[in-house]
C-alpha positions in Angstrom: 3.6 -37.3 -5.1 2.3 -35.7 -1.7 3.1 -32.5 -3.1 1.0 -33.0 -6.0 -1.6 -34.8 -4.0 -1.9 -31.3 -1.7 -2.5 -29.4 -4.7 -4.9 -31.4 -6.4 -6.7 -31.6 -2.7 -7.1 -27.4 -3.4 -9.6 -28.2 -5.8 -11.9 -30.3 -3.5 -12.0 -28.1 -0.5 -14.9 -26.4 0.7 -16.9 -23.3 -0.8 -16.0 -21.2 2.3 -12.2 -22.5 1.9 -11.6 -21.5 -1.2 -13.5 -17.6 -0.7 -11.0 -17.5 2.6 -8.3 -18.8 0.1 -8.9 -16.0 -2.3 -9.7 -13.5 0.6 -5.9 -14.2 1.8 -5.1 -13.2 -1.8 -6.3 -10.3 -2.4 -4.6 -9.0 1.4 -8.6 -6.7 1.9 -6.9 -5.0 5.0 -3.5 -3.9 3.2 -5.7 -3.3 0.1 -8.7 -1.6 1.7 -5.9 1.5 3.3 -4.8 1.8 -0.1 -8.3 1.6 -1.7 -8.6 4.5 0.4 -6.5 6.6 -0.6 -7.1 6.7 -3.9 -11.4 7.5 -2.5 -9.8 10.7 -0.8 -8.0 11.9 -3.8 -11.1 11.6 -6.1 -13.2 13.5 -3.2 -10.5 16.5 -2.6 -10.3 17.2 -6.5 -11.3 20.7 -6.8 -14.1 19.7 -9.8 -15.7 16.9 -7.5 -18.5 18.4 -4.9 -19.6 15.7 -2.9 -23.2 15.9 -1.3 -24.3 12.4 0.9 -27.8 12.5 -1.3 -25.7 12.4 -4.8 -26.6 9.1 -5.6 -24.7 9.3 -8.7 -22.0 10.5 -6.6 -21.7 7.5 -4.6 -21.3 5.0 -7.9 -18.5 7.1 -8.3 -17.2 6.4 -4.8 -18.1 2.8 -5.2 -16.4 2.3 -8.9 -13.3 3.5 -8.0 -13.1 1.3 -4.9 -14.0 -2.0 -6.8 -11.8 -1.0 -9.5 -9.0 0.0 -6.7 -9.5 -3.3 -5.0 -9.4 -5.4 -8.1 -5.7 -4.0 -9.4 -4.3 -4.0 -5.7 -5.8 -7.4 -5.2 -3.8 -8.3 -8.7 -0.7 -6.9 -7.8 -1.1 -8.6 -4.2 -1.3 -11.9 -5.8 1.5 -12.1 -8.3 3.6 -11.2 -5.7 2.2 -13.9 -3.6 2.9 -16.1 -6.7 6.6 -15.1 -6.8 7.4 -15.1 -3.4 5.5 -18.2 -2.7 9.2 -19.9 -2.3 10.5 -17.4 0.3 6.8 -17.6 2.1 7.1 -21.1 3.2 10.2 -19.9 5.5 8.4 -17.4 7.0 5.6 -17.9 10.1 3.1 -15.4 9.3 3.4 -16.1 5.9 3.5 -19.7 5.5 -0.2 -20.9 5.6 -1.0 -18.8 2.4 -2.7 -20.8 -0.1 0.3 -21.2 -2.4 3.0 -21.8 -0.2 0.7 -24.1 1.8 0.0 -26.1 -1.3 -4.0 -25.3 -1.3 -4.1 -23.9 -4.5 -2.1 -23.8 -8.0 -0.3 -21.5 -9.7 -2.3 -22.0 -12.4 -5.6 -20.9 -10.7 -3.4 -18.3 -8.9 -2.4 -16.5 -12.1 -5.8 -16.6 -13.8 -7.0 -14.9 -10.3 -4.0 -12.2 -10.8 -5.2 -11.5 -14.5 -9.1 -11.7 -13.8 -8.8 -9.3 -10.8 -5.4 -6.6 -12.0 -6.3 -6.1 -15.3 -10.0 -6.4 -15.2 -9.9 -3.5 -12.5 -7.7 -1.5 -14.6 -10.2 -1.8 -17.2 -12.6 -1.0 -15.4 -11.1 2.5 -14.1 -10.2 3.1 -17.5 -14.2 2.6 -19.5 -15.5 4.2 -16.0 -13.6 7.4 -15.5 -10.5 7.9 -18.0 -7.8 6.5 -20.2 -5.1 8.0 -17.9 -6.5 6.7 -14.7 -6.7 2.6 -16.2 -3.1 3.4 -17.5 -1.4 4.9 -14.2 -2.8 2.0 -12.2 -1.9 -0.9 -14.6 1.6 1.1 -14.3 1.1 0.8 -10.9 0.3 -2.8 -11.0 3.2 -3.9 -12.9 5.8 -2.6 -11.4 4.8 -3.5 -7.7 4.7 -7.0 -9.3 7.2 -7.4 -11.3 9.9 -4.7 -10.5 9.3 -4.3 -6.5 8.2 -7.7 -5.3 11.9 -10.1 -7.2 14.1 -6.6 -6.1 13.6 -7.8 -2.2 15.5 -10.6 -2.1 18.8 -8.9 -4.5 18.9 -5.1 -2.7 17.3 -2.9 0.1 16.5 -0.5 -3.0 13.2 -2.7 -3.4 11.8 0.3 -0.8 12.1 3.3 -3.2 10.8 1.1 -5.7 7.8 -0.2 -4.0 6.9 3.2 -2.7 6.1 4.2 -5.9 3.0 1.9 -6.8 2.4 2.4 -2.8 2.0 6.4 -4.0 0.2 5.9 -6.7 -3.4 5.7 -5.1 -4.3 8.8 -4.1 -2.3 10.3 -7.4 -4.9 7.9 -9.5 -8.3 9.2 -7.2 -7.0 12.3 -8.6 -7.0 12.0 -11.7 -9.8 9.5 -12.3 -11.7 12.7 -11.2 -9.7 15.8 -13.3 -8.0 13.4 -16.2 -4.6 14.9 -15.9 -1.4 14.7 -13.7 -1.2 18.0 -12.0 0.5 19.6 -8.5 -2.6 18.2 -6.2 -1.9 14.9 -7.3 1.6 15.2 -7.2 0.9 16.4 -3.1 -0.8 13.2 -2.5 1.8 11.1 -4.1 5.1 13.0 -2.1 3.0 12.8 1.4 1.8 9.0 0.8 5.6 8.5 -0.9 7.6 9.6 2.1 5.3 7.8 4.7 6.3 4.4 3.2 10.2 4.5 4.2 9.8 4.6 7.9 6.7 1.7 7.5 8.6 -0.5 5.4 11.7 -0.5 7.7 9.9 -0.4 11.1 8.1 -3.8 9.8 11.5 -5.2 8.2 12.9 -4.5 11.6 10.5 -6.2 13.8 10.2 -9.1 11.2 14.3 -9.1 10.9 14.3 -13.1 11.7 11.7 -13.9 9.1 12.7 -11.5 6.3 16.4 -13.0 7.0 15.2 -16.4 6.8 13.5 -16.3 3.6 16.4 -14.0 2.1 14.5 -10.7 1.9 16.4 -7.8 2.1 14.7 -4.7 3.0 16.5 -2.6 5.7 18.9 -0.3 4.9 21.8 -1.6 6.9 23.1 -4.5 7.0 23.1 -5.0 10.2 20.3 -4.9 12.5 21.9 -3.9 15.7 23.1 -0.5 13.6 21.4 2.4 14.1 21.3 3.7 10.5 17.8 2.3 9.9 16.8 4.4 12.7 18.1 7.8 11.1 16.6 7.0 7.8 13.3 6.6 10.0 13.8 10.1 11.8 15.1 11.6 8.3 11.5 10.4 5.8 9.3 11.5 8.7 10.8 14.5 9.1 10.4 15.4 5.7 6.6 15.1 6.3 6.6 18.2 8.5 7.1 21.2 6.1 4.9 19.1 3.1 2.0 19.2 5.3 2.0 23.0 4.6 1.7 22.2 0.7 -1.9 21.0 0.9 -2.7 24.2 2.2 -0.5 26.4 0.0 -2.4 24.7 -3.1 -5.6 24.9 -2.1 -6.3 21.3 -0.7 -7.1 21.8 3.0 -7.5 24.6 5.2 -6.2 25.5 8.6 -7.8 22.8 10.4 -6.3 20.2 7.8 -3.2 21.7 8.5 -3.1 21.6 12.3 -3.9 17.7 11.7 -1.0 16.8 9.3 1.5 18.9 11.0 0.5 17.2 14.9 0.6 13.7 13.2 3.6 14.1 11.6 5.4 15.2 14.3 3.8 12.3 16.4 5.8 10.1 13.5 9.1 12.3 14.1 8.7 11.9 17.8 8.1 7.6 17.5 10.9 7.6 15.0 13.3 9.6 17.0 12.6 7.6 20.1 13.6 4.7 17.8 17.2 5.9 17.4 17.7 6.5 21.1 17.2 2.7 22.1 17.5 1.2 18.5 15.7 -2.4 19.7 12.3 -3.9 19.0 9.8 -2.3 21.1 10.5 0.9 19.6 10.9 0.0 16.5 7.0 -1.1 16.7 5.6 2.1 18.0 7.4 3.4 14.3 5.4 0.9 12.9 1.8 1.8 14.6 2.9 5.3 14.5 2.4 5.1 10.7 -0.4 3.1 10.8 -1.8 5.8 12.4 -0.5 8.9 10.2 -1.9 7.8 7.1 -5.5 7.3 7.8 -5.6 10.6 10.3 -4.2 12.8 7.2 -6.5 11.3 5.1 -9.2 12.0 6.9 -8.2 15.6 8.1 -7.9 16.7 4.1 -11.3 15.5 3.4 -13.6 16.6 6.2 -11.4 19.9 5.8 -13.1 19.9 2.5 -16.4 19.1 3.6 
């Protein structure tokens, strides 16, 4: 009865509540990066030639990134929906609307479907076919493939980089139509970054993750320094793919420069992470790659302009 009674108190909260409510939803921060990604992939395409006066240019910029925000917001809150169990054990997790009783499932699911599939839609009228498809494709199996695989094997990573790749892959071909080697660049690069993130966070948030029966690291066993070598072996791969960007055509030399320094800046954090295998370092892995991303980003595209 107190149960139902918090629910049904969900309805009657405040205007501003409820917007906060959906706001923690949707996840803007974790959705926004990704957002982003998929802008820089439209704006390096070879047939896009971006001018700060196109206006036309800039509805463009600004369709993509509703549409990007609706489907990640989406997939962001059926995976809420699942895990709302597993988020009432965990501290940073537990005042969510859903596992906090603020809001129902019901209203929860009809915001999943209004937002994910609308925004897919949307990409798909706007721009192309293929574009709405990849990121419904995207959608779906972040939701319903990544999202229950957390709590039954640490292969839930491989699977969840995928969608977590797809961004920039869909920016490029809302703007060319077609799958091709660019795209395929921007997935591999935004694919490989994911491993050491994932596990630097599982690591840090060991307790929680454990508590709530989420398995994401690759070893069993915290104290083992295995998670650390699969950190120093993803970023290293990021190294020698920097130089693909500029063997296709993406970026130049300066571009270059910038994705080589970063990721060896990634190498170095993940490297220092095996040495002493504990906490601390396991965070600088962790704002190590929240650094990577956006500086590559950003070096391919004002490389272009």
């Amino acid at each position: 009865m107190l149960q139902q009674e918090s629910v049904d108190a969900g309805w009657h909260l405040p205007l501003t509540n409820r917007i906060k409510d959906y706001n923690q939803l949707l996840k803007p921060n974790l959705s926004g990066m990704v957002v982003f990604s998929s802008v820089i992939g439209y704006l390096i395409a070879p047939q896009i030639h971006f001018e700060f006066s196109d206006m036309h240019m800039w509805q463009n910029i600004i369709t993509l990134f509703v549409g990007g925000m609706m489907v990640t917001g989406g997939a962001n809150t059926i995976n809420q929906i699942l895990e709302r169990d597993s988020d009432k054990l965990m501290k940073r997790t537990r005042n969510r609307p859903l596992p906090d009783g603020r809001m129902q499932q019901t209203e929860a699911w009809i915001f999943a479907f209004m937002t994910g599939f609308a925004g897919a839609a949307l990409l798909g009228y706007y721009f192309n076919i293929m574009a709405g498809l990849m990121s419904l494709f995207s959608l779906l199996l972040y939701a319903f493939a990544y999202t229950p695989m957390k709590k039954i094997h640490p292969i839930a990573v491989l699977i969840g980089a995928i969608p977590g790749a797809l961004p920039p892959m869909i920016g490029w071909i809302a703007a060319t139509g077609i799958v091709s080697t660019g795209g395929w660049i921007l997935f591999l690069l935004q694919f490989f970054w994911q491993f050491p993130h994932f596990w630097a966070i599982a690591y840090v948030a060991y307790e929680d993750y454990t508590n709530a029966g989420i398995k994401m690291l690759p070893s069993r066993e915290r104290e083992s320094k295995f998670t650390a070598l699969q950190c120093m072996f993803y970023s290293l791969i990021l190294i020698p793919l920097a130089l693909a960007p500029k063997f296709f055509g993406l970026c130049g030399n300066a571009g270059t420069i910038v994705m080589l320094v970063f990721g060896v800046l990634y190498f170095v954090a993940s490297a220092a992470f095996y040495k002493h295998n504990n906490e601390k370092y396991a965070r600088k892995v962790m704002y190590a790659s929240f650094i990577y991303l956006p500086a590559i980003l950003l070096a391919l595209i004002f490389d272009k302009l």
